[in-house]
Backbone as JSON, one array per atom type, in Angstrom:
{
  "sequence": "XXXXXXXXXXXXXXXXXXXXXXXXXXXXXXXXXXXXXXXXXXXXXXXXXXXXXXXXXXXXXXXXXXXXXXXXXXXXXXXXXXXXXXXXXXXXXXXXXXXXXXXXXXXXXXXXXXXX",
  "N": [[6.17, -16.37, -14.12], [7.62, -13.3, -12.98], [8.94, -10.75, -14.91], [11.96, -8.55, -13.76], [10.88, -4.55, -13.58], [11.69, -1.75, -15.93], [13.55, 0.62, -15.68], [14.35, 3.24, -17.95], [16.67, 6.51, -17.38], [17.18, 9.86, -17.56], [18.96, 12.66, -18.91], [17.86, 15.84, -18.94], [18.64, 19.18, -19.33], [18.84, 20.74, -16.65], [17.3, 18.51, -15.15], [16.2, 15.45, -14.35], [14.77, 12.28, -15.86], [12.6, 9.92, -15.16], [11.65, 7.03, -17.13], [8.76, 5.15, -16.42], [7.84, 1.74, -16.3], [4.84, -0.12, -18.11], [3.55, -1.21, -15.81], [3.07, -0.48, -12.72], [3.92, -2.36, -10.4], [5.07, -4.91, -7.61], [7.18, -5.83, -8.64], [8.29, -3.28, -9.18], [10.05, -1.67, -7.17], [13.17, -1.89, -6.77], [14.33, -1.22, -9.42], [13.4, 1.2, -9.72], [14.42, 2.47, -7.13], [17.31, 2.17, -7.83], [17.31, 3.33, -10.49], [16.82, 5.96, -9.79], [19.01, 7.0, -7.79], [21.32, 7.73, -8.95], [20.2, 10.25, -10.65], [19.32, 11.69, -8.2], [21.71, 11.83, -6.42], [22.86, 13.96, -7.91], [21.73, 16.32, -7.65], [19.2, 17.51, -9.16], [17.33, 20.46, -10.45], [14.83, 19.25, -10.19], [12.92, 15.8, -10.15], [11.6, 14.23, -12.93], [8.79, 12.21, -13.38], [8.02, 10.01, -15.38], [4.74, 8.86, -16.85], [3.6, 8.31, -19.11], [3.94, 5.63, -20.24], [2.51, 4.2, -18.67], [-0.29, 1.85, -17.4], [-1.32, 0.79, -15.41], [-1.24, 0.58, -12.17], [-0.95, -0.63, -8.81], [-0.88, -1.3, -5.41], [1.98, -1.74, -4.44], [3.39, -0.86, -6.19], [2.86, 2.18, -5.66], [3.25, 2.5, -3.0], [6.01, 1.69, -3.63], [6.51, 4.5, -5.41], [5.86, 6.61, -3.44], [8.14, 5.57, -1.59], [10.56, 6.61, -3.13], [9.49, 9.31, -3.42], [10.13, 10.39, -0.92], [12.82, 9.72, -0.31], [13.71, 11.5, -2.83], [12.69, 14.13, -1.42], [14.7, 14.48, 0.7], [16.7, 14.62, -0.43], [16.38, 17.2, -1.04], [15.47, 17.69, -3.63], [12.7, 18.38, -5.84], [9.81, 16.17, -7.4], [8.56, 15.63, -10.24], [5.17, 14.53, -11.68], [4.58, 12.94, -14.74], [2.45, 13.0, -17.36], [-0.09, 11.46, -15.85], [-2.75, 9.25, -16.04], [-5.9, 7.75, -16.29], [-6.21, 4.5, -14.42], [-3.91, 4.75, -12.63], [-4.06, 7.53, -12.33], [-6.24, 8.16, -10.4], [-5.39, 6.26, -8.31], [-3.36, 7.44, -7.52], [-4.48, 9.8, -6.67], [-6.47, 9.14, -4.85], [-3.87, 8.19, -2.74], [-3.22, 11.01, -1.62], [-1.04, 12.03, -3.45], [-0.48, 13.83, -4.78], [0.18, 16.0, -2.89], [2.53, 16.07, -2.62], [4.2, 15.88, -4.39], [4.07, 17.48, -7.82], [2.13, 17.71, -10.82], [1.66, 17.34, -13.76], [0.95, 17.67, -17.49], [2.27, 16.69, -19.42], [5.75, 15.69, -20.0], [7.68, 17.89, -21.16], [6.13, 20.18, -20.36], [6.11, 19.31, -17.15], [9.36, 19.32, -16.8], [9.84, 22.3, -17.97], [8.3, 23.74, -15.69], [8.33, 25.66, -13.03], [9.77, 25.78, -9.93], [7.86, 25.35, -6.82]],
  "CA": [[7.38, -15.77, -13.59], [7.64, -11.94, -13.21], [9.83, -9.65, -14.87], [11.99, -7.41, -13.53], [10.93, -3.67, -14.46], [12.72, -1.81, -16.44], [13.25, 2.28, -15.67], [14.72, 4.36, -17.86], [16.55, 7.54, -16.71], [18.04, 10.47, -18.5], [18.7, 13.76, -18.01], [17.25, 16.92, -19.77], [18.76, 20.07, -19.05], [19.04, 20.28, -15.05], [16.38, 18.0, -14.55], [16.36, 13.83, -15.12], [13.54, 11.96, -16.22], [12.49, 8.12, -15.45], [10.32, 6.6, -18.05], [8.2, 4.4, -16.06], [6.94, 0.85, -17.08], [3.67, -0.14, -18.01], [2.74, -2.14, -14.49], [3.72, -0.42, -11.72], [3.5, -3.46, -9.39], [5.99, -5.43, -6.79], [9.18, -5.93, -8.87], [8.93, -1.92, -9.29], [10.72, -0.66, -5.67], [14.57, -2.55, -6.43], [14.28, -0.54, -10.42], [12.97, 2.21, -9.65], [15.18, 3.45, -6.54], [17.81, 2.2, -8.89], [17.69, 4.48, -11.34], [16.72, 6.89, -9.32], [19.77, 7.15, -7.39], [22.47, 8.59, -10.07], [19.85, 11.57, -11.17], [19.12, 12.48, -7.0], [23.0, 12.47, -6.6], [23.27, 14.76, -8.92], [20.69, 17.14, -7.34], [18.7, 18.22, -9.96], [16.23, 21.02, -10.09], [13.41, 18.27, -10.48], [13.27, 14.75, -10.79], [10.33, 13.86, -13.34], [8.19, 10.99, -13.57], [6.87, 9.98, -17.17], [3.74, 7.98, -16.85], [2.91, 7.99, -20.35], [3.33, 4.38, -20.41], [1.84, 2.93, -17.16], [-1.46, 1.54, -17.81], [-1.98, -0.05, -14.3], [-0.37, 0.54, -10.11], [-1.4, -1.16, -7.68], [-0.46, -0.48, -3.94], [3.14, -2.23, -4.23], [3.81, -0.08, -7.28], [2.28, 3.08, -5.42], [4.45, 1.9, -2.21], [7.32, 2.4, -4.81], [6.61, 5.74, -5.69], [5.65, 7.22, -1.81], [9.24, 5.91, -0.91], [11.38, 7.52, -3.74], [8.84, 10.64, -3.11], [10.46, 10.51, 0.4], [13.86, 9.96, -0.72], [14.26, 12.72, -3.2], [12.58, 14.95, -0.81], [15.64, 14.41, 1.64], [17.5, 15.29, -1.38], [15.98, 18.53, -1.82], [14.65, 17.43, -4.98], [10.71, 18.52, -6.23], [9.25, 15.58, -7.86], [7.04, 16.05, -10.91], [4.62, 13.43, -12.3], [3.89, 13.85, -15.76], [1.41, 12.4, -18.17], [-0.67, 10.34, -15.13], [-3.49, 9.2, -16.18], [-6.76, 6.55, -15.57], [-6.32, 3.93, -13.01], [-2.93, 5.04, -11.78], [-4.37, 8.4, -11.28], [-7.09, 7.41, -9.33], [-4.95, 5.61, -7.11], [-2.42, 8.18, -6.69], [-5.47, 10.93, -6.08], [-6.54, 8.54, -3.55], [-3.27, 8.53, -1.73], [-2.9, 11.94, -1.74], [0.55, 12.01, -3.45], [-0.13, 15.39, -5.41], [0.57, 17.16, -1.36], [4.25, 15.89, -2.38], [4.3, 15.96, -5.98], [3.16, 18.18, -8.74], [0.98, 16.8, -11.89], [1.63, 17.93, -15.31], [0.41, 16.7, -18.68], [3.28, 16.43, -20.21], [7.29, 15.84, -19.74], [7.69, 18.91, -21.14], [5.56, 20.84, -18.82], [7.2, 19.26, -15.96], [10.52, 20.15, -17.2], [9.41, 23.88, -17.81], [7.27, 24.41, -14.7], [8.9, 26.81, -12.29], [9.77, 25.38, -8.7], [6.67, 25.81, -6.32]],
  "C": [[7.38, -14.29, -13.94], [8.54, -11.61, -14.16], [11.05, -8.69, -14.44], [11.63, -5.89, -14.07], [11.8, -3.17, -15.1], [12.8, 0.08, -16.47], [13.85, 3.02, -16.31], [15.34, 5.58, -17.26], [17.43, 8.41, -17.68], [18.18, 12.07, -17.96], [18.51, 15.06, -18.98], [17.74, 18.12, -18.76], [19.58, 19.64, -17.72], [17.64, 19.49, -14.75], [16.61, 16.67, -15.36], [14.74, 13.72, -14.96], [13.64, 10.22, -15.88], [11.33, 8.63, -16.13], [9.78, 5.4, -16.93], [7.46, 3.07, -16.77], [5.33, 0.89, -17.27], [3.33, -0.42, -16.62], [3.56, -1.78, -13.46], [3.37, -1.01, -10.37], [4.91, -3.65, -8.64], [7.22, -5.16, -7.72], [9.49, -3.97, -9.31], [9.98, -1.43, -8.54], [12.07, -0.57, -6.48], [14.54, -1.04, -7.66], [14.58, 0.8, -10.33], [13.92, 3.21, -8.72], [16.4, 3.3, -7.52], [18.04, 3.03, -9.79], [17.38, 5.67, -10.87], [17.77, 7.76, -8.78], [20.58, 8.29, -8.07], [21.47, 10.41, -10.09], [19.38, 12.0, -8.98], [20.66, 12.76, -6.02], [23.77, 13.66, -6.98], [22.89, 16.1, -8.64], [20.32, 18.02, -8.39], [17.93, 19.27, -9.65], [14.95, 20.66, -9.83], [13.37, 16.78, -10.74], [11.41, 14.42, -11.65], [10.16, 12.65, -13.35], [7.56, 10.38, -14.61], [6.14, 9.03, -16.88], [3.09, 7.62, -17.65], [2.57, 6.53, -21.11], [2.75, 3.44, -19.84], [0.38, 3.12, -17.61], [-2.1, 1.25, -16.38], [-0.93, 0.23, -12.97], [-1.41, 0.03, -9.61], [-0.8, -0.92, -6.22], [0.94, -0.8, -4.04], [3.95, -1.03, -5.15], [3.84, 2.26, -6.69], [3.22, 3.47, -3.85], [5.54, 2.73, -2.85], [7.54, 3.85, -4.9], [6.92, 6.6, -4.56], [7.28, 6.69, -1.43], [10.3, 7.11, -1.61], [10.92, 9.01, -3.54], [9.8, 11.1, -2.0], [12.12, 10.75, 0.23], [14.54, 11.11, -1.51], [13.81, 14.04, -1.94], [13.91, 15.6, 0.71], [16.58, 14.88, 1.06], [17.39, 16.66, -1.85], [15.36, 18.64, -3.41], [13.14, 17.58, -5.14], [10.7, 17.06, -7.14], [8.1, 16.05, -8.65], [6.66, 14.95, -11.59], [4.31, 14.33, -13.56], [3.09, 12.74, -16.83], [0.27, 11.06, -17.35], [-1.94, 10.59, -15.7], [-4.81, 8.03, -16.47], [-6.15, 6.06, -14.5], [-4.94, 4.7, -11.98], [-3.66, 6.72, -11.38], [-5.26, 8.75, -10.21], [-6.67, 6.84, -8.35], [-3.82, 6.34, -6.6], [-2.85, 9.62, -6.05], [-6.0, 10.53, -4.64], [-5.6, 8.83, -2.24], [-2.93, 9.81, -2.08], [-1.28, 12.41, -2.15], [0.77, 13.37, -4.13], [0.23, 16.35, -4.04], [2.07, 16.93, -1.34], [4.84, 15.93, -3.39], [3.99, 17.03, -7.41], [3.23, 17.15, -10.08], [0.92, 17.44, -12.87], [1.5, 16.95, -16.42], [1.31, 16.19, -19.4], [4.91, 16.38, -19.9], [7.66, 16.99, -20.02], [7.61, 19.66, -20.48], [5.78, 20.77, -17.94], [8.49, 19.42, -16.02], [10.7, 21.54, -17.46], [8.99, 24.35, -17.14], [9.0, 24.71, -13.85], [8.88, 25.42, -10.9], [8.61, 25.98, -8.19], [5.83, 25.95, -6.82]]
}
C-alpha cells in the first residue's frame, strides 16, 4: 500500500520553499500542487524546489513537476530547483525542464539568485 507524499512548504523571505520527498512517484501530483497552491497565491519572487532529499522520479513524479512548472508559470512565478541531483537529474535533463526552471546547488543559492 502506498503512502501519500508528504511536501513541506515554507516561506523564506519573498520566496517559499517545498521540501520534496524522497520518491517522486504517482501519489506525488495531489501533495505537491497542494502545497504549492498557498505559496503561488501569494506570488512570490520564486517558488523553490529542495531536492536534497529525493533519491529517485520516475515519469509520474516528473509529470508532477512539468504541471506545477506550468502552473506557477501562469502565476508569474520563476521556479528554482535546488540541490538536484543523480537519477532525478538525469531524468529532468532528459526532459528538458531546466528551459523552464533554473538549477542551483543549494536552497540558498536559489533563494539569492537574481530573477533571469
Amino acid at each position: 500500500m502506498s503512502r501519500a507524499a508528504r511536501i513541506a512548504s515554507r516561506q523564506s523571505g519573498d520566496v517559499w520553499v517545498l521540501d520534496l520527498p524522497q520518491d517522486l512517484g504517482a501519489d506525488v501530483e495531489s501533495p505537491l500542487l497542494e502545497a504549492a497552491q498557498p505559496a503561488l497565491d501569494a506570488a512570490p519572487r520564486a517558488l523553490v524546489l529542495d531536492f536534497a532529499r529525493v533519491a529517485y522520479a520516475n515519469s509520474a513524479g516528473v509529470g508532477a513537476l512539468v504541471l506545477l512548472v506550468q502552473r506557477a508559470m501562469k502565476h508569474g512565478v520563476p521556479v528554482r530547483c535546488a540541490g538536484v541531483d543523480g537519477q532525478p537529474r538525469v531524468i529532468l535533463d532528459r526532459v528538458g525542464l531546466a528551459r523552464y526552471a533554473s538549477f542551483h546547488p543549494t536552497v540558498a543559492a536559489a533563494t539569492a539568485a537574481e530573477a533571469g
